[in-house]
N, CA and C atoms as a LAMMPS dump frame, in Angstrom:
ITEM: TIMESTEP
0
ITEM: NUMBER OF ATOMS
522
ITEM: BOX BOUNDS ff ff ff
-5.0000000000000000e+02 5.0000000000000000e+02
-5.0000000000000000e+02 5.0000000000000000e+02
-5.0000000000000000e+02 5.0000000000000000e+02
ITEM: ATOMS id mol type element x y z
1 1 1 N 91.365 -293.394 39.33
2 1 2 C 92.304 -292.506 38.68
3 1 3 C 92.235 -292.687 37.165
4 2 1 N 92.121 -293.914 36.554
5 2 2 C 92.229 -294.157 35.16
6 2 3 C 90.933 -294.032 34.795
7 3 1 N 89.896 -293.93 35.631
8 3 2 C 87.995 -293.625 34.812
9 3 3 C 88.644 -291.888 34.848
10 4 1 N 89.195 -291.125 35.962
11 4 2 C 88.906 -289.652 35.738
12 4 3 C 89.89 -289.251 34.253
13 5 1 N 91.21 -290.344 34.013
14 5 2 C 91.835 -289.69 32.862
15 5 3 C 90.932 -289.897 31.514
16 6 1 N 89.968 -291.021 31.768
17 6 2 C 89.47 -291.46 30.375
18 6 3 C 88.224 -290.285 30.626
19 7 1 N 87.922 -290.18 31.137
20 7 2 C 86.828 -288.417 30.902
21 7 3 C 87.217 -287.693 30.641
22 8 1 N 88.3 -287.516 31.204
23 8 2 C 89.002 -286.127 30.701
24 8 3 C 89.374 -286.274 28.952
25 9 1 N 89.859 -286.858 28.698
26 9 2 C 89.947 -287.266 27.754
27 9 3 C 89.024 -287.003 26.576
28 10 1 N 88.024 -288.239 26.814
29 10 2 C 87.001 -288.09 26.219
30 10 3 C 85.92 -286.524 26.252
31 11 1 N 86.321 -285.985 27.464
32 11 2 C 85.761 -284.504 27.323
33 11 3 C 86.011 -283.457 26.483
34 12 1 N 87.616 -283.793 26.028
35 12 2 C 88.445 -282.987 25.432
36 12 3 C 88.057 -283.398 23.597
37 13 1 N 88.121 -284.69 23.659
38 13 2 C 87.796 -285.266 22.263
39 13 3 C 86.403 -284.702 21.66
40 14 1 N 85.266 -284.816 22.989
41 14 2 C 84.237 -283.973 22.372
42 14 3 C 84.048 -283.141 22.268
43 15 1 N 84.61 -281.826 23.085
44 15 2 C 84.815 -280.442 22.712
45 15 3 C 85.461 -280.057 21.289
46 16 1 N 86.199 -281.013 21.085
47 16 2 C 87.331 -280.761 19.733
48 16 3 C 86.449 -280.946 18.637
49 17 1 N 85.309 -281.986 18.864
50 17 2 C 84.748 -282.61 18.101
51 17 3 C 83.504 -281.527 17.562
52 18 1 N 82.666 -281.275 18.665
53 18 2 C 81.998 -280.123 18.679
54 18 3 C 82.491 -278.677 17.849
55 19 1 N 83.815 -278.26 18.491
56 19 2 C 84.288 -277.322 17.695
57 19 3 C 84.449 -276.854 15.947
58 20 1 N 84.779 -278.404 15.851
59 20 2 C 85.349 -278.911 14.291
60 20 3 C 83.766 -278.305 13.441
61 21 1 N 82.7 -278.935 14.63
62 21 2 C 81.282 -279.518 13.367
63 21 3 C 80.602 -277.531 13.732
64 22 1 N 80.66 -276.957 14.28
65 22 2 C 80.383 -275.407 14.544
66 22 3 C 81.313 -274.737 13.364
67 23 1 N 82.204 -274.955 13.295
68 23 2 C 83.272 -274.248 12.387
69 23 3 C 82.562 -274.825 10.759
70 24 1 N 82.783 -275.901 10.689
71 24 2 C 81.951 -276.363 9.052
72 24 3 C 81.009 -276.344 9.106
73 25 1 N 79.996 -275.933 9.696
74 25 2 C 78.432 -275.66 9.253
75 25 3 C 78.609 -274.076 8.394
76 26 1 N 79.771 -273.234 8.997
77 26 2 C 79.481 -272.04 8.18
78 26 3 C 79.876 -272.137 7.406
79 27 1 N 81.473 -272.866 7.062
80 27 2 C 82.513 -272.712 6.12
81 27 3 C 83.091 -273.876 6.113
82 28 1 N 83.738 -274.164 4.618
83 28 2 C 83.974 -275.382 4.545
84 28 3 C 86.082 -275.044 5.626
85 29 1 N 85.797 -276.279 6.322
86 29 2 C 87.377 -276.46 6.551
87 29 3 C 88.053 -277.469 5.765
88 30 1 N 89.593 -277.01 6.118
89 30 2 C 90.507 -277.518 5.336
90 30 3 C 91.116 -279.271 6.367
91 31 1 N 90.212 -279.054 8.041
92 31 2 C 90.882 -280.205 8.82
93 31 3 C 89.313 -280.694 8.63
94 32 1 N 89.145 -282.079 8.884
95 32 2 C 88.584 -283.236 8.677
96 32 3 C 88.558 -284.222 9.992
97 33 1 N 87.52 -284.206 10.703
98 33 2 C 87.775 -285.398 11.92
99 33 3 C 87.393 -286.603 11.374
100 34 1 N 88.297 -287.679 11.562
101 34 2 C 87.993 -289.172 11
102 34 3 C 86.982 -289.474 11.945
103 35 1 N 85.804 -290.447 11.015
104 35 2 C 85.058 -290.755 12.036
105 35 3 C 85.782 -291.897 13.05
106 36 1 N 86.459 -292.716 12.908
107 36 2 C 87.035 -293.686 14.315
108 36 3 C 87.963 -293.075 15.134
109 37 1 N 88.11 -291.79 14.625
110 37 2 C 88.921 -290.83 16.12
111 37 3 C 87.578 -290.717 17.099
112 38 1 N 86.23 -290.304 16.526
113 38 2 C 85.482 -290.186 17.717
114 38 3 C 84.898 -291.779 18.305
115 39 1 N 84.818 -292.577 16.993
116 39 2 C 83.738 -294.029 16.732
117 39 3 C 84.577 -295.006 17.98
118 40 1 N 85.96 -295.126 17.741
119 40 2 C 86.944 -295.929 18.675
120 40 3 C 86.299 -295.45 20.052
121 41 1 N 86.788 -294.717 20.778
122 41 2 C 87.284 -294.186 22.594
123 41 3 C 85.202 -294.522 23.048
124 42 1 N 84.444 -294.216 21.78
125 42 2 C 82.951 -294.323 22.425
126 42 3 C 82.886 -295.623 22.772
127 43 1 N 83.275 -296.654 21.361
128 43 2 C 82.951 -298.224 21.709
129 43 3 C 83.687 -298.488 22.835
130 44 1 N 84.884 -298.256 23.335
131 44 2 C 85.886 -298.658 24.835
132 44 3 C 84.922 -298.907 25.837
133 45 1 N 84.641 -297.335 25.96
134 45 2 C 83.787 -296.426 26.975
135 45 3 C 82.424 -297.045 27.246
136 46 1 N 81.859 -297.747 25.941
137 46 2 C 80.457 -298.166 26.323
138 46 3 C 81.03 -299.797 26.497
139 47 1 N 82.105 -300.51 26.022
140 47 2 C 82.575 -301.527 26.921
141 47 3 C 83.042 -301.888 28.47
142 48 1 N 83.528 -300.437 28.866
143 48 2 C 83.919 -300.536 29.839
144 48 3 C 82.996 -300.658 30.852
145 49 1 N 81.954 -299.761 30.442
146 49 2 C 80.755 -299.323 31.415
147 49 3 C 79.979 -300.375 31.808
148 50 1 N 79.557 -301.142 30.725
149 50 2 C 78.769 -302.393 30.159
150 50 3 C 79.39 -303.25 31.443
151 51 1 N 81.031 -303.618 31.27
152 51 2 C 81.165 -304.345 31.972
153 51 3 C 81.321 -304.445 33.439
154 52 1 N 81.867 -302.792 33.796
155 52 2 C 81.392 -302.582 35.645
156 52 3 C 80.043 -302.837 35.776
157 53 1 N 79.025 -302.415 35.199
158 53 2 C 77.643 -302.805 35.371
159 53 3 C 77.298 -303.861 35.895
160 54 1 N 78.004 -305.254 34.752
161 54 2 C 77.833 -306.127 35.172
162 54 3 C 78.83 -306.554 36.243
163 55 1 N 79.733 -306.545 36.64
164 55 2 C 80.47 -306.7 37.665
165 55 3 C 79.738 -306.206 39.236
166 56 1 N 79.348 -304.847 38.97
167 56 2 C 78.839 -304.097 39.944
168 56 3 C 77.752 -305.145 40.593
169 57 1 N 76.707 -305.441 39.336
170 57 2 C 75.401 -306.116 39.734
171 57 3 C 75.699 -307.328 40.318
172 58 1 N 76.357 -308.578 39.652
173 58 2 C 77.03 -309.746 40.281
174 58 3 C 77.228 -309.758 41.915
175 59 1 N 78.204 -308.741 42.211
176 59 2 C 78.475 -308.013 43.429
177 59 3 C 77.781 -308.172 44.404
178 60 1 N 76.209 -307.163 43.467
179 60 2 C 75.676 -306.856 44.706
180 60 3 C 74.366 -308.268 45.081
181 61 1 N 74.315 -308.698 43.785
182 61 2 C 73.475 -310.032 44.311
183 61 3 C 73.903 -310.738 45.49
184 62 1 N 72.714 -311.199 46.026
185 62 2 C 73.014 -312.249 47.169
186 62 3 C 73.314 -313.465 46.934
187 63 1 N 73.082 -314.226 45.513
188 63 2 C 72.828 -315.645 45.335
189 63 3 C 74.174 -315.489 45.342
190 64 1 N 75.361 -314.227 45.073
191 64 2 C 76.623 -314.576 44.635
192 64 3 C 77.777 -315.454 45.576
193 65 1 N 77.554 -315.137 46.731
194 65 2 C 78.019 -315.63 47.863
195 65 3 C 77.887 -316.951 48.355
196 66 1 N 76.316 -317.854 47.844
197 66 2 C 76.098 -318.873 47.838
198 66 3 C 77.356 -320.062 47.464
199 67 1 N 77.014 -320.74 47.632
200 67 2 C 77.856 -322.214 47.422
201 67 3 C 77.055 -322.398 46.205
202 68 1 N 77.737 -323.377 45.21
203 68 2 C 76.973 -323.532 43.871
204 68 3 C 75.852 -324.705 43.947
205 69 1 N 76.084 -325.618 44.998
206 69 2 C 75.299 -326.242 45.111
207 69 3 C 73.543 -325.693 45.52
208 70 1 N 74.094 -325.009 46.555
209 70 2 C 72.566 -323.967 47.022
210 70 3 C 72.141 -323.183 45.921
211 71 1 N 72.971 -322.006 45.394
212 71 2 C 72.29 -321.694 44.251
213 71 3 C 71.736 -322.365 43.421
214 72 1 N 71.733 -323.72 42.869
215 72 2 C 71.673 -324.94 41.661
216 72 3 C 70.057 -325.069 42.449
217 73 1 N 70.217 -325.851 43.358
218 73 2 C 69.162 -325.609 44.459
219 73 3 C 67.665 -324.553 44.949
220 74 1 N 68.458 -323.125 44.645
221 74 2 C 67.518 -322.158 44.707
222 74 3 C 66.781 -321.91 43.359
223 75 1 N 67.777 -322.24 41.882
224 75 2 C 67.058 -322.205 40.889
225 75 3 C 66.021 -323.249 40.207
226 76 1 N 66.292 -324.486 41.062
227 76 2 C 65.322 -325.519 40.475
228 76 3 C 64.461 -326.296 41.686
229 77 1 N 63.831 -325.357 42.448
230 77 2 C 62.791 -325.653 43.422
231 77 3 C 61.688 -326.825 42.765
232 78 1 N 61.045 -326.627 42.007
233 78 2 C 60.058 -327.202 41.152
234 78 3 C 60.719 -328.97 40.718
235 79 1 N 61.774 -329.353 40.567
236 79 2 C 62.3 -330.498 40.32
237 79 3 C 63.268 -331.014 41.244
238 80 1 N 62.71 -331.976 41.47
239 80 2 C 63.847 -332.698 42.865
240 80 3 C 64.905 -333.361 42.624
241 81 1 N 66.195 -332.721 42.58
242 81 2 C 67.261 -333.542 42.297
243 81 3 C 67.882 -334.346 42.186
244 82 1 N 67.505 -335.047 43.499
245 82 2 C 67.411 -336.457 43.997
246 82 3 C 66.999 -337.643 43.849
247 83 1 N 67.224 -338.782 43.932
248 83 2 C 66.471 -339.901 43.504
249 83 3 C 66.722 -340.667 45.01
250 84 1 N 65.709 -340.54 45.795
251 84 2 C 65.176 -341.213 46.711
252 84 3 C 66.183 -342.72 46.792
253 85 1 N 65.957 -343.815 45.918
254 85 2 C 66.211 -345.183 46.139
255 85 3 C 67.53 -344.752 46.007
256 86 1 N 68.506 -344.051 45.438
257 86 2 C 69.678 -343.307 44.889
258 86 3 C 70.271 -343.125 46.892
259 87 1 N 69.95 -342.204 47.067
260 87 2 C 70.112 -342.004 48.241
261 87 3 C 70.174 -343.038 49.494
262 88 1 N 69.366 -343.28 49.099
263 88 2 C 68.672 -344.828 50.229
264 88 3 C 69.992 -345.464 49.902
265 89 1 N 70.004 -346.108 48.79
266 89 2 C 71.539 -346.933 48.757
267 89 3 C 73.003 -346.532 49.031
268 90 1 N 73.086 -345.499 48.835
269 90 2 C 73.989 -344.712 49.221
270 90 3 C 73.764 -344.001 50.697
271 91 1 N 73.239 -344.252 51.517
272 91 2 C 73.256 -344.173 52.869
273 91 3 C 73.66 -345.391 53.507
274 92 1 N 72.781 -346.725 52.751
275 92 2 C 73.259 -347.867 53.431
276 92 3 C 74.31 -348.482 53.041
277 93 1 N 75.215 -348.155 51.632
278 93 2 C 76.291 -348.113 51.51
279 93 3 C 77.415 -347.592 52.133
280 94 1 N 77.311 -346.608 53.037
281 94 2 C 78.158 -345.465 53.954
282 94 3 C 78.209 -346.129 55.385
283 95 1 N 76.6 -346.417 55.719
284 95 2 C 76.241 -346.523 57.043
285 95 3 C 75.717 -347.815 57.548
286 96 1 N 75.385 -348.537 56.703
287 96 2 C 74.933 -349.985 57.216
288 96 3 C 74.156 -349.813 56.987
289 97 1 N 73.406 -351.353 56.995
290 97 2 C 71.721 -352.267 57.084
291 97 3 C 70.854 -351.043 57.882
292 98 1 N 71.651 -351.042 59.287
293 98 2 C 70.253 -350.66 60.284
294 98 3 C 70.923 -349.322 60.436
295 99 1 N 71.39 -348.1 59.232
296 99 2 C 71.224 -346.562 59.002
297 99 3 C 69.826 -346.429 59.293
298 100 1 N 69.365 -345.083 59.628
299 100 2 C 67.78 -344.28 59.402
300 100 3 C 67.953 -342.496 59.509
301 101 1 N 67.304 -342.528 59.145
302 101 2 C 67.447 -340.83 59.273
303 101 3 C 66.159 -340.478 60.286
304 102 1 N 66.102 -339.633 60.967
305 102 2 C 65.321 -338.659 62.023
306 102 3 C 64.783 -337.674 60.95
307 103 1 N 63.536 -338.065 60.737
308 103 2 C 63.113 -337.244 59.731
309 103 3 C 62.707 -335.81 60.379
310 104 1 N 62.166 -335.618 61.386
311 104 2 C 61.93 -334.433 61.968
312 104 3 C 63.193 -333.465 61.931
313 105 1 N 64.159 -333.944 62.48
314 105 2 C 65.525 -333.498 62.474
315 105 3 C 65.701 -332.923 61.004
316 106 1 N 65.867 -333.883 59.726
317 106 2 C 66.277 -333.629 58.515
318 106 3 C 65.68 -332.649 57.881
319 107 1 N 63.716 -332.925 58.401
320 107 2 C 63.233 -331.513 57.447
321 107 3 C 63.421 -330.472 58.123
322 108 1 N 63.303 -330.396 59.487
323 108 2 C 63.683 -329.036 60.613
324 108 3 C 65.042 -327.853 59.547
325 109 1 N 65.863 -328.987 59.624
326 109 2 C 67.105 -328.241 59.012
327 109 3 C 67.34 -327.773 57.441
328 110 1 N 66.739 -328.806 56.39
329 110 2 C 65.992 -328.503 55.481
330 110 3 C 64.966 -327.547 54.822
331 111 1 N 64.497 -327.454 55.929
332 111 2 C 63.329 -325.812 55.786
333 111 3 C 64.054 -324.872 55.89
334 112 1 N 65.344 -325.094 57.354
335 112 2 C 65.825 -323.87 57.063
336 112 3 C 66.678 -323.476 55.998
337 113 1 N 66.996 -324.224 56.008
338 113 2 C 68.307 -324.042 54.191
339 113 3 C 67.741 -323.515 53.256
340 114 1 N 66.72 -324.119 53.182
341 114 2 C 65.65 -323.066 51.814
342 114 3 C 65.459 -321.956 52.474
343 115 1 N 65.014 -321.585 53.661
344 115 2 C 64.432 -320.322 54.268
345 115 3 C 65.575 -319.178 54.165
346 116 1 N 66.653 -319.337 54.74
347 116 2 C 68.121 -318.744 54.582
348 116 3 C 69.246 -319.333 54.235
349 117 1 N 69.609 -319.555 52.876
350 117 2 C 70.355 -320.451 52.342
351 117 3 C 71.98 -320.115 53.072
352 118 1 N 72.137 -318.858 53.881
353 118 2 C 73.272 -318.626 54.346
354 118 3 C 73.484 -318.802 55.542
355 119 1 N 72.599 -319.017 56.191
356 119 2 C 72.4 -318.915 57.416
357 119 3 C 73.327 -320.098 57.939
358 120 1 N 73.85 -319.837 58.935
359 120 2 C 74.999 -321.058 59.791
360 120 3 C 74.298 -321.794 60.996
361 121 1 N 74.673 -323.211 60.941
362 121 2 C 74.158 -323.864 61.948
363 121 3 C 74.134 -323.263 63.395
364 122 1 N 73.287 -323.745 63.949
365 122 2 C 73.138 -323.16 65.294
366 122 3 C 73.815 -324.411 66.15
367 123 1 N 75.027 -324.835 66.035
368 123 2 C 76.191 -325.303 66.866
369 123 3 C 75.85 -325.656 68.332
370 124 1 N 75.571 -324.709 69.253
371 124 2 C 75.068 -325.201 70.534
372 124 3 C 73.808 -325.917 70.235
373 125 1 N 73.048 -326.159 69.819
374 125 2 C 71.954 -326.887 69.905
375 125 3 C 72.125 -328.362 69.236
376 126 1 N 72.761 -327.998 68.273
377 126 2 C 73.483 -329.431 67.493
378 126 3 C 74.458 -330.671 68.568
379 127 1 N 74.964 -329.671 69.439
380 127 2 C 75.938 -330.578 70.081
381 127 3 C 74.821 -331.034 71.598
382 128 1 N 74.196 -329.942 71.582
383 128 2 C 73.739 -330.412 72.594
384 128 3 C 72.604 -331.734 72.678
385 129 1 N 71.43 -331.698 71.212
386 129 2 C 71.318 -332.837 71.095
387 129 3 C 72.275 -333.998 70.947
388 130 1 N 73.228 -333.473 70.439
389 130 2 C 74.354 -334.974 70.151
390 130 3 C 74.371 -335.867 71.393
391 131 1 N 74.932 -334.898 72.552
392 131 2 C 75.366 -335.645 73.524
393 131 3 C 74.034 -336.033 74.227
394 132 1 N 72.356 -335.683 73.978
395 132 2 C 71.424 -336.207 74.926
396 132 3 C 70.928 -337.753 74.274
397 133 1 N 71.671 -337.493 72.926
398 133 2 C 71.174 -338.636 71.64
399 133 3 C 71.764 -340.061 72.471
400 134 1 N 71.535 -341.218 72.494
401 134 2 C 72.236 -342.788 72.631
402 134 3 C 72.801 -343.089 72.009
403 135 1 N 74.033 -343.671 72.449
404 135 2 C 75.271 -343.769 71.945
405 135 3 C 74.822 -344.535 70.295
406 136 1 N 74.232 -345.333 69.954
407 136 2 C 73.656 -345.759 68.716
408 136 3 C 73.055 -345.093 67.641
409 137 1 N 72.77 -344 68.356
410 137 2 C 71.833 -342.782 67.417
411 137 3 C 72.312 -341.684 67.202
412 138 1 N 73.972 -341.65 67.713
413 138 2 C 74.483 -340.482 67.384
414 138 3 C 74.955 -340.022 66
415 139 1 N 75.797 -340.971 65.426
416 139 2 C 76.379 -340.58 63.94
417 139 3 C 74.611 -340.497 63.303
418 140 1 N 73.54 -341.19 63.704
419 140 2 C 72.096 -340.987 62.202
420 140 3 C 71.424 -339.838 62.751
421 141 1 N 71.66 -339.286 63.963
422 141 2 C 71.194 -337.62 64.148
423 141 3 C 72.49 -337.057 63.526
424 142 1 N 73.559 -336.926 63.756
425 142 2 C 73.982 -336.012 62.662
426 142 3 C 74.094 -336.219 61.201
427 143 1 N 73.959 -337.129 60.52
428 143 2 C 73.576 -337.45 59.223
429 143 3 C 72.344 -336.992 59.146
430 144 1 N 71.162 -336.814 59.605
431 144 2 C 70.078 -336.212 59.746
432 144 3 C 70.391 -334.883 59.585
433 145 1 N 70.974 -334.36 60.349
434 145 2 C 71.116 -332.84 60.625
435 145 3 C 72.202 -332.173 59.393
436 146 1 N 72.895 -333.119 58.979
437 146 2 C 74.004 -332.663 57.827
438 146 3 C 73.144 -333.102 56.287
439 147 1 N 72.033 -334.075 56.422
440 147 2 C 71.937 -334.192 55.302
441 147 3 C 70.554 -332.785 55.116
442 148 1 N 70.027 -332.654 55.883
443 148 2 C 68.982 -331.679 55.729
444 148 3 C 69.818 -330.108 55.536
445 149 1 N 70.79 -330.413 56.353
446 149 2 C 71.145 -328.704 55.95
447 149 3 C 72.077 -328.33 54.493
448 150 1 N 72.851 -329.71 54.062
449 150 2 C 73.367 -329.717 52.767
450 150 3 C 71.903 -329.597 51.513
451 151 1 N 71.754 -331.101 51.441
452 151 2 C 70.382 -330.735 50.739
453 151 3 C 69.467 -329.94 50.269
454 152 1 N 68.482 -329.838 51.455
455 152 2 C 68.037 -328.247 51.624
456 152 3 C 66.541 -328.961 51.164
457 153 1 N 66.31 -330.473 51.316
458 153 2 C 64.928 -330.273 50.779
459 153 3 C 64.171 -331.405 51.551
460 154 1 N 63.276 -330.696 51.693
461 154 2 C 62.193 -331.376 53.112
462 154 3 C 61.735 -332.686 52.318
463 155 1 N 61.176 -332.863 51.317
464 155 2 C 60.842 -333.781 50.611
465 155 3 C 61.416 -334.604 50.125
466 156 1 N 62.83 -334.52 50.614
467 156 2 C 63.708 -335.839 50.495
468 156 3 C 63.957 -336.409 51.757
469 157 1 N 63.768 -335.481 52.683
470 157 2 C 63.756 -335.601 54.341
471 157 3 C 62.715 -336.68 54.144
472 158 1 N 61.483 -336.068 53.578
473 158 2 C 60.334 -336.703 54.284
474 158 3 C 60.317 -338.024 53.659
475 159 1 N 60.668 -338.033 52.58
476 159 2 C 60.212 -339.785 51.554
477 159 3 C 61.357 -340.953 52.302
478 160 1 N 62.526 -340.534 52.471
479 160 2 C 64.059 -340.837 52.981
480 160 3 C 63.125 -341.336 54.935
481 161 1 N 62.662 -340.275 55.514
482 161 2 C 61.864 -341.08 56.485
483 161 3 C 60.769 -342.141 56.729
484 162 1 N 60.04 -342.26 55.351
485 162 2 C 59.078 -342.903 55.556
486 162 3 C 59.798 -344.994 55.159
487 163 1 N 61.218 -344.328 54.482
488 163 2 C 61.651 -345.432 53.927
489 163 3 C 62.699 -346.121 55.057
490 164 1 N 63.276 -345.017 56.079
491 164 2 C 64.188 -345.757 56.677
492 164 3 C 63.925 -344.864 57.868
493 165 1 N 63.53 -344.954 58.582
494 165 2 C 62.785 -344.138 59.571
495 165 3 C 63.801 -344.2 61.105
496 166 1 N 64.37 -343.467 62.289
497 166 2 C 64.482 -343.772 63.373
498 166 3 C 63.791 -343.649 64.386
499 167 1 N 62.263 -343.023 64.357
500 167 2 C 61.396 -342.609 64.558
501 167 3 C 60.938 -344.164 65.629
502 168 1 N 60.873 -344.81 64.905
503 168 2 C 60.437 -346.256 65.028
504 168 3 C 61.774 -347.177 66.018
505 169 1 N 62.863 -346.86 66.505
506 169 2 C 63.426 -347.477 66.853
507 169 3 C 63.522 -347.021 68.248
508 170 1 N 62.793 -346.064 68.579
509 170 2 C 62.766 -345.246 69.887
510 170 3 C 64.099 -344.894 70.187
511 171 1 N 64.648 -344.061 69.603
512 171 2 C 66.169 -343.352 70.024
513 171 3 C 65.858 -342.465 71.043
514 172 1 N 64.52 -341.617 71.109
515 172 2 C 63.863 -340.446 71.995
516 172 3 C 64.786 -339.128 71.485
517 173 1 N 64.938 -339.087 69.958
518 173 2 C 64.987 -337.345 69.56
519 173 3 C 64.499 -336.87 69.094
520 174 1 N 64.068 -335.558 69.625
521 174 2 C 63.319 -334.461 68.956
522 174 3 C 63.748 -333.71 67.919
């Protein structure tokens, strides 16, 4: 309602405007249009526009919906955020001496996070390994599975496995 009054408006301003400059090309007039009667309502108008544009575009992006972490993520592929020994200590700070991560698990979920950063866990399959997992290996398959799908990067999966591996302790998950 308020874009159709500001056209109208502005339609009227340029007709007036038009009129004024047709009339003094033949003859001089005695009325005078200031230039910031027309200079003002244009600058608004090309502010306003400027800024649905950008609003509009924001909108329609996909990264917009992202979590900031994933976006942060999607823009700096090329540099790994992470610091490996960083992590490592801070796992066995959380989880104990004998933590490991299921590296298959971590990059599985990891690939997908990069692949569809929106995409939602697939829940039945998560639980259903949970419960085939041994009672010992349950909380480091889902730390596996939560740290790959937060993350989002196989190459922390993979270095994070070679360093603390469950692979090796025969839990038997795929």
């Amino acid at each position: 309602m308020e874009l159709m009054k500001v056209c109208y408006i502005w339609t009227l301003l340029s007709l007036l405007l038009f009129q004024c400059l047709m009339e003094g090309s033949s003859q001089e007039t005695s009325f005078e249009l200031p230039v910031q009667l027309v200079g003002f309502p244009f600058i608004i108008m090309a502010v306003r526009l400027t800024n649905f544009v950008k609003k509009l575009s924001y909108a329609l992006s996909p990264a917009t919906y992202r979590s900031r972490n994933r976006r942060e993520l999607s823009l700096s592929d090329a540099t790994e955020p992470f610091d490996v020994t960083e992590v490592e200590k801070y796992i066995v700070g959380e989880f104990g001496a004998r933590s490991c991560i299921f590296e298959r698990v971590c990059a599985h979920y990891a690939t997908r996070a990069q692949a569809q950063p929106r995409q939602q866990l697939d829940w039945p399959d998560v639980f259903s390994q949970y419960k085939r997992s041994p009672d010992q290996a349950k909380e480091f398959y889902l730390l596996s599975v939560f740290l790959g799908d937060i993350v989002g990067s196989p190459q922390l999966c993979l270095q994070l496995g070679k360093r603390r591996s469950c692979d090796n302790m025969e839990f038997g998950i795929a």
